[in-house]
N, C-alpha and C positions, 0 to 999 in steps of 0.2 A: 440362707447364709450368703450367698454369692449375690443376692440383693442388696443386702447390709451394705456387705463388702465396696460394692458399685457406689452404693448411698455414701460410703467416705469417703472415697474415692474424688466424686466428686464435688462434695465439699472444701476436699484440698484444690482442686483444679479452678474451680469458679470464682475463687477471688484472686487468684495469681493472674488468670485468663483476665477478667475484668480489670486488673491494675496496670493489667500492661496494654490494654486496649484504650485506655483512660491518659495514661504516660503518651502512649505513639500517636494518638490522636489532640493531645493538648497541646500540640505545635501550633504557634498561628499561623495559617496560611501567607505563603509567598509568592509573589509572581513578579518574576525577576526579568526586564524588558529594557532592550538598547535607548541608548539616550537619546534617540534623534527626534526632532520634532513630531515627524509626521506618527511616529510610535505614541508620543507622548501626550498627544491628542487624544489617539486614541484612547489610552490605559485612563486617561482622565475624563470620558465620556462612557467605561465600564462601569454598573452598577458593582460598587465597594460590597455589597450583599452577596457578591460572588466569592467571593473570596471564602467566607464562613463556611467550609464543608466539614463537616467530620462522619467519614464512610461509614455503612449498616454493621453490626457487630459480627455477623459472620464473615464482612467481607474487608477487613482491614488490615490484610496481609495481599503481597505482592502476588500468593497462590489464593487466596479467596478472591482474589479480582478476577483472575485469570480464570477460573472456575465459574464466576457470578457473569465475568462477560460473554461466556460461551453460551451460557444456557438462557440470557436474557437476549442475545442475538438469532436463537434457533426461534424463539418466541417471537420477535419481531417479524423478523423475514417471513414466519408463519405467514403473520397477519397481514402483512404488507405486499405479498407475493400477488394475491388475485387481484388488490385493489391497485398496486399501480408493476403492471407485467414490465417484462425486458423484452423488446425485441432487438433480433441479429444486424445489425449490418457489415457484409466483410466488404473489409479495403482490396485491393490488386495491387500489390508495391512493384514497383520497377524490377525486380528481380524475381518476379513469379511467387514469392513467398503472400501470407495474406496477416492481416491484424485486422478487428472486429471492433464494432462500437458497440455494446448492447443499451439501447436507448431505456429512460424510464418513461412510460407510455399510460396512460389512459385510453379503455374502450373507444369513448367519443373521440378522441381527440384527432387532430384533420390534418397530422403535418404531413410529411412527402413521405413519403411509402418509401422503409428500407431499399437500400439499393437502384430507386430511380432516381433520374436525371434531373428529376423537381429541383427550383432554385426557388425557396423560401425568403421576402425582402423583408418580415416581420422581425422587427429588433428586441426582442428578448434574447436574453443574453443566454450563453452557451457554459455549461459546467461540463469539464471532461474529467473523470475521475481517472487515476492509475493507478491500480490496484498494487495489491503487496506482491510477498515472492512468488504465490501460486493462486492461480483465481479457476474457479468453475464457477458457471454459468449457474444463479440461484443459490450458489453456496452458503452467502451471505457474508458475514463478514463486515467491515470498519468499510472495504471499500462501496460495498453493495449499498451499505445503511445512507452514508453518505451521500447518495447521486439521488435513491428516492427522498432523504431528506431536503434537499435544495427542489424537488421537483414539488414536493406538497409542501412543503414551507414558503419558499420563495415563487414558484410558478416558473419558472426556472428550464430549459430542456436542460437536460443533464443526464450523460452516458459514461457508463466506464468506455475504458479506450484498452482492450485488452490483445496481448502482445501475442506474437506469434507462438501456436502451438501450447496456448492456455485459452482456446473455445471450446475444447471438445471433440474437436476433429485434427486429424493426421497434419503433419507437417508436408508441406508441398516441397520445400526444399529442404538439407541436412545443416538448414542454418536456423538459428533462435538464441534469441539472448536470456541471460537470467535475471538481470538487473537492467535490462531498456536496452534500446538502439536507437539515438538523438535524428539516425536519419527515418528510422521506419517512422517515428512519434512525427516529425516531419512534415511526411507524405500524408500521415493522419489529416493531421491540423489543418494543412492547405486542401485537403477533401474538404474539413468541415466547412472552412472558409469561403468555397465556392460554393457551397451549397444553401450558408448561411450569410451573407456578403456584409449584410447591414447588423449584424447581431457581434455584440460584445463578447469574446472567447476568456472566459477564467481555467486555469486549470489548476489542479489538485491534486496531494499523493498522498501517499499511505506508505510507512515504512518502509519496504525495498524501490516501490512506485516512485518516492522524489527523488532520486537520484537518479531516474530516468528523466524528470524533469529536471532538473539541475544540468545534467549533461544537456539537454536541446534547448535550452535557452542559451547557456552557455557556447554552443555550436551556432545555432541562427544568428546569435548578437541582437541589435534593433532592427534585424528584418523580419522578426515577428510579429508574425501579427496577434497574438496573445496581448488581453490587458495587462492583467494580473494572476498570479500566480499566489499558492497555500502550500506547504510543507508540514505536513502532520507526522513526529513520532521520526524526524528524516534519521538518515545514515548518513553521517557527516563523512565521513571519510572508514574506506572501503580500501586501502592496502593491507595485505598479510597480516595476520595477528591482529587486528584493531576492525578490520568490518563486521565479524561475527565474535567479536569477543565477549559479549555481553547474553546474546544466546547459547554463546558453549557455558559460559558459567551459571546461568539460570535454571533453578532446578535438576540440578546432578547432570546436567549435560541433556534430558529429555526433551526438554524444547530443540533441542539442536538437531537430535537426530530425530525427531517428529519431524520438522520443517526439511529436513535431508531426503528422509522416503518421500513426504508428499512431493519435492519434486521430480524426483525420481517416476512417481505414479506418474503426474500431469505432464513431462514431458523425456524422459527418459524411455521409460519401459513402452510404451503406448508407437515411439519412435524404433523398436529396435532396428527393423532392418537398413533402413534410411542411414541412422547413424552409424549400423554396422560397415555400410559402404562404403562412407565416409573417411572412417576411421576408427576401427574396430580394436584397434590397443585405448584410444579414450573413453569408449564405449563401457570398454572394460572395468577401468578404473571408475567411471561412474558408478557404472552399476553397484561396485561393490563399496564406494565411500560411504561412509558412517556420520561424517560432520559433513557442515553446512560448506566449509571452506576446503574440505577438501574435493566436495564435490563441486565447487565452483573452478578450480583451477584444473580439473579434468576435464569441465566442460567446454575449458577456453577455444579449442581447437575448432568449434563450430558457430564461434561468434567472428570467424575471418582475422587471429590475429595474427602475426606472423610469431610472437614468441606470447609465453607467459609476463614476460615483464612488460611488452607492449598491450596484453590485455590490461594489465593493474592500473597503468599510465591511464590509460583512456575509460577505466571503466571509474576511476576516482571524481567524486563529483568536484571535489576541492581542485582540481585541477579546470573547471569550468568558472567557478564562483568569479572571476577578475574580467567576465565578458557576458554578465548580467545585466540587462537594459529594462526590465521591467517592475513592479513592485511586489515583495516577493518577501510573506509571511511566515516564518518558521516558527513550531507548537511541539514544545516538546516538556515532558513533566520533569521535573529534577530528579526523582525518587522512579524514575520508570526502568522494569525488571529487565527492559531488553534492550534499549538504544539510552546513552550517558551523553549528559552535555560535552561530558570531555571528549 
């Protein structure tokens, strides 16, 4: 009886399911790109074939995506973990604090051993990935996939560039940003620089990651030495009510307070005492925020601001965009569950 039952059940469901998967997918694809020359070159040298997607049937919702890219990422990274490893390199920034590069490596390969003095004159060009709001080492993830894709596609060196107190290891000082430090990314770069002298610097982000780039280029001006820059998925603007607004409304709020504990795991809780010394009423509040944004403005006090409204000012990357001197690619989907064009 309860087989039957099932048996019309789904009958009723499968053609309703298939007429709307048919309806939301018979859009033609769009790819909506600025007028300027050097764009227009491009979009006219994309093969028009790209354009034609229409997603797998179980995954043509905003939540079968997000499902279908978790579990096809744990797969990857599988595969791709032994054949091209990460190793560590930490930076010493000015201020005793430390950020890491985790390079994408091959066994044989001959470059300069993490952490030496070696000064490499080979001109392959340099990919520095910056990962989202929370990175562990192997995690995998858009930013991970990323640095090994440019390493085995292109030949490419290519490391994430990961920020204070998201390596895995303690924080040395009561200071860490959530969204970048234009000067820590800085001190990165001019490491890479010297070590890499003759080699072309691209750099890259991922969701929370560009507006860490955004801000240091916007901070350096043209005394970068970066060629070119890529913005995947960016956070356009990052004031109250508008930087996380799109993650509070996705999914009942669950991605919001997902993304809230994981930073909390990766640099909150892992920090208590540190922070606690610091300043043991933010600590507070951290620990106990539930959203993305509330936890950011608790944490302001350990990114050196003097007020909240002086962290908002300076953590907005729209506030950098007018002191941009390099060529600087923004990818973002129309229809994407978590960051709006608008």
């Amino acid at each position: 009886m309860l087989s039957l039952y099932l048996t019309r059940l789904a009958l009723l469901v499968l053609p309703v399911w298939l007429g709307h998967y048919f309806l939301t997918t018979s859009r033609k694809t769009a790819v909506y790109a600025s007028s300027g020359r050097k764009i227009q070159r491009v979009m006219q040298a994309v093969d028009s074939r790209m354009y034609k997607y229409r997603p797998p049937l179980l995954f043509y919702t905003s939540l079968g995506q997000l499902i279908a890219d978790v579990l096809l990422d744990k797969l990857y990274i599988g595969s791709q973990r032994k054949r091209y490893p990460l190793r560590r390199e930490t930076i010493k920034l000015h201020d005793g604090g430390r950020v890491a590069l985790e390079w994408v490596s091959e066994s044989e390969e001959s470059s300069p051993a993490p952490n030496s003095d070696a000064v490499s004159l080979d001109p392959t060009p340099v990919l520095l990935v910056f990962h989202t709001i929370t990175y562990r080492s192997g995690m995998g993830g858009e930013s991970e996939k990323l640095a090994r894709v440019a390493k085995q596609s292109l030949g490419w060196r290519s490391a994430l560039l990961v920020r204070r107190g998201h390596f895995g290891e303690p924080l040395d000082t009561p200071k860490f940003t959530l969204l970048g430090n234009p000067h820590d990314t800085e001190e990165a770069i001019l490491y890479v620089r010297k070590k890499f002298p003759r080699a072309p610097i691209v750099i890259a982000g991922c969701s929370a990651g560009t507006g860490d780039i955004v801000k240091y280029l916007g901070t350096v001006g043209d005394e970068t030495p970066v060629t070119a820059a890529a913005l995947i998925c960016p956070g356009y603007n990052t004031d109250p009510g508008k930087g996380f607004k799109r993650i509070r409304e996705a999914f009942m709020g669950l991605v919001d307070k997902y993304l809230a504990n994981s930073v909390k795991n990766v640099l909150v809780h892992p920090n208590e005492k540190l922070l606690k010394e610091r300043d043991p009423h933010a600590f507070t509040k951290a620990s106990r925020a539930e959203s993305l944004e509330n936890l950011r403005d608790a944490l302001h006090v350990y990114e050196e601001h003097a007020s909240l409204e002086e962290y908002h000012e300076k953590q907005n990357p729209l506030n950098y965009v007018h002191n941009l001197h390099v060529p600087l690619l923004c990818i973002n989907s129309a229809d994407d569950p978590v960051r709006s064009l608008q």
